[in-house]
C-alpha positions in Angstrom: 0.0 0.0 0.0 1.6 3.5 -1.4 1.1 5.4 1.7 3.0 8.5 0.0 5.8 9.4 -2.4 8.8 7.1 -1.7 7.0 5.1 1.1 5.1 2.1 0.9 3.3 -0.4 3.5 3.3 -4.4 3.5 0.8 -6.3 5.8 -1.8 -4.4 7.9 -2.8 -2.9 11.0 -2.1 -6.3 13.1 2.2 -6.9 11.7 3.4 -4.3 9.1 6.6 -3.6 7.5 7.9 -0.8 5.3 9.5 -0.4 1.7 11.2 3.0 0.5 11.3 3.1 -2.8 14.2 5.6 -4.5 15.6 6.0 -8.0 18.9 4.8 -6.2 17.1 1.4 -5.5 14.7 0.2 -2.3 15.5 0.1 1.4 13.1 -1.9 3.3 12.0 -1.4 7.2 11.7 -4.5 9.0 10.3 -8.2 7.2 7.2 -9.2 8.6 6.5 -12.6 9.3 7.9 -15.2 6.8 4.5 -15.0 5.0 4.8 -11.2 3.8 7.0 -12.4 1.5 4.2 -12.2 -0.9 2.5 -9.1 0.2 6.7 -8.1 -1.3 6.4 -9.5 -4.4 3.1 -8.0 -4.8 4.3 -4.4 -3.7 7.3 -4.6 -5.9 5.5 -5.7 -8.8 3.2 -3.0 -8.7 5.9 -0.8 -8.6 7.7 -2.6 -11.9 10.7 -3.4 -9.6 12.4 -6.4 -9.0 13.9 -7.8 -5.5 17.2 -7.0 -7.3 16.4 -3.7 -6.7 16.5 -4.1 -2.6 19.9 -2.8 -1.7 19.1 -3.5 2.3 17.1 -4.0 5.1 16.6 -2.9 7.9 15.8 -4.1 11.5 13.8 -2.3 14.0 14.8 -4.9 16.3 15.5 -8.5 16.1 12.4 -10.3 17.0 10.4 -13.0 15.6 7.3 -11.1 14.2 10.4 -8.1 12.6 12.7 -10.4 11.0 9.9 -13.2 9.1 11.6 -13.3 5.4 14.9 -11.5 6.2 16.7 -14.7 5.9 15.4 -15.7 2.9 16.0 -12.0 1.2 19.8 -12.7 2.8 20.2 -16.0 1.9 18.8 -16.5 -1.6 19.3 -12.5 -3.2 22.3 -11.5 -0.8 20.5 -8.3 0.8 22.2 -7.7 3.3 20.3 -7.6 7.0 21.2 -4.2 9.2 20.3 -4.7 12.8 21.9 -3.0 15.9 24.4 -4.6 17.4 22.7 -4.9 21.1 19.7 -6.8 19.0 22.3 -8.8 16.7 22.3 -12.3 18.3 18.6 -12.1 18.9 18.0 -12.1 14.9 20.3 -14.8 14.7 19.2 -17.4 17.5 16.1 -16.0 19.1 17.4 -16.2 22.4 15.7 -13.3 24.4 14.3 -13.1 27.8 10.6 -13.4 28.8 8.6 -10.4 29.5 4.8 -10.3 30.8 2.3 -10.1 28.3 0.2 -7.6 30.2 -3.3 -6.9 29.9 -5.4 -9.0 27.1 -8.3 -9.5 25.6 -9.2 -13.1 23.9 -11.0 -11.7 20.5 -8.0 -9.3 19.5 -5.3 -12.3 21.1 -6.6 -14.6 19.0 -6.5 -12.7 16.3 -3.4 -12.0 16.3 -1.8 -15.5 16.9 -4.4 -16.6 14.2 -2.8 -13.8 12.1 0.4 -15.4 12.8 -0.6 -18.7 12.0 -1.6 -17.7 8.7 1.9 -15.9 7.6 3.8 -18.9 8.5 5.2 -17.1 11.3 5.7 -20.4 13.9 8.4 -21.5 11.4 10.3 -18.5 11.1 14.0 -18.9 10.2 16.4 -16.5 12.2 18.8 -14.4 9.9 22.4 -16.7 9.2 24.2 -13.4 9.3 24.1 -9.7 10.0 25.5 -6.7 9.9 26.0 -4.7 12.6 24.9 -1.1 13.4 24.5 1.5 15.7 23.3 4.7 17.4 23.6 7.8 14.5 24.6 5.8 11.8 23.9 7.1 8.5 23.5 3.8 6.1 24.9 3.5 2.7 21.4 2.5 1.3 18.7 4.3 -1.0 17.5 6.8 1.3 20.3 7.6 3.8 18.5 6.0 6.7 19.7 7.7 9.7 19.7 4.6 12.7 18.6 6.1 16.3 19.4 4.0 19.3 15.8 3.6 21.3 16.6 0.9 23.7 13.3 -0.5 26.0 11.2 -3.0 24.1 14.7 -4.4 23.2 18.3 -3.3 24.1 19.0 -3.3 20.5 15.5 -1.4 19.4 16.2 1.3 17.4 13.9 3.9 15.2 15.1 4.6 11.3 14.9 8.2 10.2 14.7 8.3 6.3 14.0 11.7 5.2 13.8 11.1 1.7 10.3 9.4 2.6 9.4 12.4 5.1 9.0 9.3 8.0 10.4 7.6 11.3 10.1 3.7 11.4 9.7 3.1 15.4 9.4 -0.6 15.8 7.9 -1.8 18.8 9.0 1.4 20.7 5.6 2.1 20.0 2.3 0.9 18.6 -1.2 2.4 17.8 -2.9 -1.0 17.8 -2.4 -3.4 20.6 -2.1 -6.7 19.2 -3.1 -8.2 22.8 -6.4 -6.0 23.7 -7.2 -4.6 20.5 -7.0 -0.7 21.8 -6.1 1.2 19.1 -4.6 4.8 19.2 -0.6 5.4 20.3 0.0 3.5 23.4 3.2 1.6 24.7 4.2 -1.6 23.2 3.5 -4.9 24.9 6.5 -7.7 25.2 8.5 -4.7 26.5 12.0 -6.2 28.2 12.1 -2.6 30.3 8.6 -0.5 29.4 10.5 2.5 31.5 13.7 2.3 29.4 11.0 2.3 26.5 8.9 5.2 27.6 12.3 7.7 27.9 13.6 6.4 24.4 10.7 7.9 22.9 12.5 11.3 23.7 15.2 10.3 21.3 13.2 10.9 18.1 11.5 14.5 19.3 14.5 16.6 17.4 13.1 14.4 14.2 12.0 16.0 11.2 9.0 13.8 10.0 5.3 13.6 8.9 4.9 10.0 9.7 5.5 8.4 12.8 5.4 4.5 11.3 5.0 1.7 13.8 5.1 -2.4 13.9 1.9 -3.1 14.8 -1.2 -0.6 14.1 -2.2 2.4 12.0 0.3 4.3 10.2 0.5 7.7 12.2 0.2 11.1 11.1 2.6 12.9 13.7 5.5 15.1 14.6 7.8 13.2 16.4 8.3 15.9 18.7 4.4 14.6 19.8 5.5 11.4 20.4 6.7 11.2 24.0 4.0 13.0 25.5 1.1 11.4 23.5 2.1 8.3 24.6 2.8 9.4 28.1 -1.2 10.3 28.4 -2.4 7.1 26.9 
């Protein structure tokens, strides 16, 4: 889904991911679960591209429901896989501590994990190799993603800055659909390792320059990101 010039949408409200699309080539934000690798193919085609034309992508973070066809973008077309480095060996093994689920509702649970079940994303391979990155890195990928450290929901979450596509991808550092209760608007994320390291990251996108503040999970949000932090701290 074209959401505006540059800057494209794969999945839905429930697991979304992001493609920027450049002259220079495409940069994508995050991978889904392994079953948006068509919702891919679909987007590129309508865009006459190819998945030659992916120069990179891009982690959020490294969990399961971020990094669904990364391998296979890695593996088979040699894209290479950006994650930060405190978030590196959860893409590759999926080792990560357990965190409460918090408050839940069974309708929007179930629809989620029945969401899941449907992209494949129980079987989801983790990424054979990575490359590294970290706090104010400037990639060398179609767009000049800018990398912003926003540890909470992971030590290694961090929010790209692509101006280019007038947006900042946040992850899981926030989300304006709850994939547990259903409650949509911006909120905190849940699965959070430290929701208070989470909630003060949010601070670390304010000085951003951006018309879309574009999450994981939920509604793609029309917002300053100087809004952010204290939207989210009224929720």
């Amino acid at each position: 889904m074209k959401l505006a010039p540059h800057l494209h949408r794969l999945g839905n409200d429930l697991v979304a991911c992001y493609l920027v699309d450049t002259p220079e080539g495409i940069t994508l934000v995050d991978a889904g679960m392994p079953g948006h690798w068509r919702d891919l193919r679909r987007e590129l085609a309508s865009l006459g591209k190819s998945l030659t034309d992916i120069r990179g992508l891009v982690l959020t973070h490294g969990d399961s429901d971020h990094i669904g066809f990364a391998e296979r973008l890695r593996s088979r077309y040699g894209v290479p896989v950006f994650v930060h480095a405190a978030d590196a060996a959860r893409a590759r093994t999926g080792d990560k501590p357990k965190t409460p689920a918090g408050p839940m509702r069974p309708g929007p649970t179930l629809t989620f994990f029945g969401y899941s079940l449907l992209k494949n994303a129980l079987r989801t391979p983790q990424v054979g190799a990575v490359t590294e990155i970290g706090d104010g890195d400037v990639l060398d990928l179609p767009g000049a993603p800018v990398i912003v450290g926003m540890p909470g929901h992971s030590p290694g979450s961090v929010a790209v800055h692509v101006p280019q596509a007038d947006a900042v991808f946040v992850g899981d550092a926030l989300t304006t659909r709850h994939v547990l209760t259903g409650r949509t608007g911006p909120q905190a994320a849940p699965f959070t390792d430290d929701p208070a390291e989470a909630l003060a990251s949010l601070d670390r996108i304010a000085h951003l320059s951006a018309s879309w503040v574009l999450p994981g999970h939920g509604a793609p949000w029309r917002a300053s990101p100087a809004q952010v932090g204290e939207t989210i701290r009224k929720s």
